[in-house]
N, C-alpha and C positions, 0 to 999 in steps of 0.2 A: 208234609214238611215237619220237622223231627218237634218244632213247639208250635204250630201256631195257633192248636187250640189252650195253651194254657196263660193264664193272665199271670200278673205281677209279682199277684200273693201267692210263693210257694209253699207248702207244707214243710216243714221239718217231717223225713221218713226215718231216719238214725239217728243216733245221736252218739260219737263215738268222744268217750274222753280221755283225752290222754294228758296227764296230768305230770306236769314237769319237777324237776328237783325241786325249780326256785321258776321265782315270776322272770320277767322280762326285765333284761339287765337297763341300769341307768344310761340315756346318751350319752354321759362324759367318761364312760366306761368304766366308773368307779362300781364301789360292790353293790350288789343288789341287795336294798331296801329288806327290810324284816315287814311283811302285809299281814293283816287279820283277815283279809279276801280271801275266799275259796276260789275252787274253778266255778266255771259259768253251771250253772242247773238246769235240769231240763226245763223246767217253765220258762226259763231266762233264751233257752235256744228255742223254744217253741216257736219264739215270739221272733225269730230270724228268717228274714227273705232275702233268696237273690236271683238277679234277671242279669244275662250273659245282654252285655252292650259292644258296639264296635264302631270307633268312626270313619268315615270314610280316608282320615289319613293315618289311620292305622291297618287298612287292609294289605297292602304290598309287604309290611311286615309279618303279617298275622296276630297282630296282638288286637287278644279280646280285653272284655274288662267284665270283671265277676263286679254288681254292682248290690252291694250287702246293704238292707234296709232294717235294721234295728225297732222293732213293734213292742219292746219292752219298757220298762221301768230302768231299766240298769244302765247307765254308762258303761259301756265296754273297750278296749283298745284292740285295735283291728291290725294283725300282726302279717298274716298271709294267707294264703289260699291255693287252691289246687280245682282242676276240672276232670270230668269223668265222663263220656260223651262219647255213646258210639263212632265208631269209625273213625274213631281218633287214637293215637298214644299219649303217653303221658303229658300233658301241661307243662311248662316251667314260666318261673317266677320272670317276669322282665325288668322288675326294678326294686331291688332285694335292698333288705334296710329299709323302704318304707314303711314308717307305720302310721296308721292316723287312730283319734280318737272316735269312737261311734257314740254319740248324745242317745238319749231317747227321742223320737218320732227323725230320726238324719240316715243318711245313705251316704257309704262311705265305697270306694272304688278298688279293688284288687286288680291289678294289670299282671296278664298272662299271656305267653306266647301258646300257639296251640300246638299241638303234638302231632307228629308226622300222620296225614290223612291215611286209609287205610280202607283199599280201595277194591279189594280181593271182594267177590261177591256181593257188591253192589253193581245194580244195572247200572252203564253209561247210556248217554245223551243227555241233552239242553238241559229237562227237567228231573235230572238222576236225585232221588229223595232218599233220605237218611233213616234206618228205621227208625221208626216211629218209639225210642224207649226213652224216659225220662232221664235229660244227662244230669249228675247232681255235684254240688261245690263242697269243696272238704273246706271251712272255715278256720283259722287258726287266729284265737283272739283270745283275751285273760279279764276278767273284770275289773274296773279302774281306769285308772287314767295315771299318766305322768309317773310320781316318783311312788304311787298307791297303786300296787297292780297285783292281782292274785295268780294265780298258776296259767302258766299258758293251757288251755285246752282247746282241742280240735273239734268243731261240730258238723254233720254233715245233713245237707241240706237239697230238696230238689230246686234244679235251677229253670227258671224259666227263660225262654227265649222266643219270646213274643214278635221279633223282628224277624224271625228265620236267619241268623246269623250264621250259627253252625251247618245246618243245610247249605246254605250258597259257598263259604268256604270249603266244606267236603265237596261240592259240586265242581269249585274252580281245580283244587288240587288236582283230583283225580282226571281233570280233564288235561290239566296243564303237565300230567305227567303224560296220559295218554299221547299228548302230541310231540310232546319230548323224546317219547322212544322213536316216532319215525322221521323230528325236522327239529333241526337247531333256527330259533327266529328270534332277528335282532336287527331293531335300528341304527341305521349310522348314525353315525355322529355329525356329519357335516349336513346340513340343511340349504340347500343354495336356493334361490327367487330369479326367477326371471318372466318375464310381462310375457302373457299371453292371452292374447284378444284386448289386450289393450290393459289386464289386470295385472297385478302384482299376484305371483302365484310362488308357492313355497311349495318344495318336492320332496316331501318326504320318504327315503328308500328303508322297505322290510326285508331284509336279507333271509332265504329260504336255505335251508343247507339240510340236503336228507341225511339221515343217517341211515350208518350200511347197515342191510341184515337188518332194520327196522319196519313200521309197517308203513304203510302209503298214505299220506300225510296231503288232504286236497284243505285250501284256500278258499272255502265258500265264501264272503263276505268279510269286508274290513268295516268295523264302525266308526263314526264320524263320534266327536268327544266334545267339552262346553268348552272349549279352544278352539276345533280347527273341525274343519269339516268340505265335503269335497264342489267346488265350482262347481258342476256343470252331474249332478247327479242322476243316475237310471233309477226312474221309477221313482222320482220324488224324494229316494230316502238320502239321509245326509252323509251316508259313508260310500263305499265303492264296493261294485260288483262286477260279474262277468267282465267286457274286454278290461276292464279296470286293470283285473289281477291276472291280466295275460305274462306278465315278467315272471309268473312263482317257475312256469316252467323251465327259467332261463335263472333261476335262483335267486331274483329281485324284483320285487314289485316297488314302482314309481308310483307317488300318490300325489296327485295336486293339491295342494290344501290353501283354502283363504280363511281368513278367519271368524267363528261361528258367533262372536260378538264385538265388540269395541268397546265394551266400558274397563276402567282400568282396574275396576276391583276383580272383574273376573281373572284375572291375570295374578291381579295381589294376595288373594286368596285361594289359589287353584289348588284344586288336591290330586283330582283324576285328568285331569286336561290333555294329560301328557303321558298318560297309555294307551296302548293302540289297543281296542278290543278289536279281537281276533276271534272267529266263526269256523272253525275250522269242521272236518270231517276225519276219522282214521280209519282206514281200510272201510269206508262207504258211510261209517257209522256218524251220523252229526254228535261234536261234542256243545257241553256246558264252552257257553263265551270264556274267552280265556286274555289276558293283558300283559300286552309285552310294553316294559318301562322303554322312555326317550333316554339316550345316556344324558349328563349333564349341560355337553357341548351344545346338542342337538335342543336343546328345550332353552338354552340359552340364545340360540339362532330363532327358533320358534319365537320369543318372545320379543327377540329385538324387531320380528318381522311383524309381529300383529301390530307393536308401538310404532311403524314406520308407515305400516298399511291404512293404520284407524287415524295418523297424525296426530299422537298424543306428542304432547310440548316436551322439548329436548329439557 
């Protein structure tokens, strides 16, 4: 997996500067300040580390977070950043205009959407691994702070990714295209309940639709999520198998779902609750899990049913 031998502290391997007319303009847009600041120096970038983060409600967007840890003496102003990362395309900014100050011994956060995965000659299946080559952070920061700031320059730095982020996201794309070429899959929207076995049971329907001329698209396994999970499970596990997903053939599978807890923070604070992981196969081959979102209707039904099932107070 493309980091997980490397720790925190990455090395500065370039150091590229590119050194602008003038520093970074004032926020009330008026003219940029006259600085005695240079650009950043190489001892000053030596002493820069950054580790690729992600949170869990950030995955369905793709936005990582380049998380730049400052080991110098110098106050810095932390302007932008860019990623570099096998089996990826270019990076872009996700929330342009921000800038934060970096102290000495503080970590400061770059938010980036990741670049179209790029999936040509990587092996697929479950555990499809990224090469193994160091993906590194283009840094774009000025030394200073506020209305004292020296020349914008760019440092570039390796990045570490300690959590295997990069690897799982190249894993889900590539897989979730893989399945895309041979079946369109989407939840309804409506969520209906009705008592079976004496339970209050919520049905949630996966719409299969092949697509023509594509490859052959099988339904191994639906995962059960920290929401909803299946009554009446084969083999103990909490999602549905075999007869379960007998409807793909008929282009919907029915899923019974109760729900997988009753406290109301699980609800309050859900992030993944309300994607279905999907196990799928294409033309024989098992892919990386893959997550199809609830539309908004359907997770609005889901939640009115867990609050009516668990008897939280109107």
């Amino acid at each position: 997996m493309i980091a997980a031998s490397r720790g925190r502290a990455a090395a500065v391997v370039a150091l590229t500067m590119v050194v602008g007319a003038a520093a970074v303009a004032c926020t009330d847009g008026g003219a940029t300040p006259q600085s005695t600041l240079g650009p950043v120096p190489d001892d000053v970038a030596a002493h820069l580390s950054v580790e690729v983060g992600q949170g869990r409600t950030q995955y369905a967007d793709r936005e990582i977070v380049l998380e730049v840890t400052n080991s110098s003496d110098e106050t810095m102003t932390l302007v932008s950043g860019a990623l570099d990362a096998d089996g990826f395309g270019p990076s872009h900014p996700t929330r342009e205009g921000r800038t934060a100050v970096l102290r000495p011994g503080t970590t400061r956060d770059v938010y980036l959407g990741l670049g179209e995965a790029e999936c040509a000659g990587f092996p697929a299946g479950p555990d499809e691994p990224v090469p193994d080559a160091a993906p590194s952070a283009t840094i774009t920061l000025a030394l200073g702070e506020h209305d004292e700031l020296g020349p914008v320059s760019d440092v570039v730095v390796d990045a570490g990714d300690s959590g295997g982020h990069l690897a799982r996201n190249h894993a889900v794309d590539c897989a979730q295209a893989a399945v895309a070429a041979g079946a369109r899959l989407e939840v309804d929207a409506d969520v209906p309940v009705e008592a079976r076995d004496g339970e209050l049971t919520a049905l949630v329907s996966l719409r299969v639709e092949p697509v023509a001329g594509g490859p052959e698209v099988t339904i191994d396994r639906l995962g059960g999520t920290t929401l909803m999970e299946n009554p009446d499970p084969s083999g103990g596990a909490s999602g549905w198998v075999g007869e379960d997903l007998a409807g793909q053939d008929s282009g919907r599978i029915i899923l019974p779902v109760v729900p997988a807890r009753c406290d109301a923070h699980a609800v309050g604070e859900d992030k993944r609750g309300t994607f279905v992981p999907v196990y799928a196969s294409v033309d024989g081959e098992p892919q990386h899990v893959i997550y199809v979102p609830m539309p908004d209707a359907a997770r609005a039904d889901l939640f009115a049913f867990i609050a009516d099932t668990c008897d939280w107070p109107q």
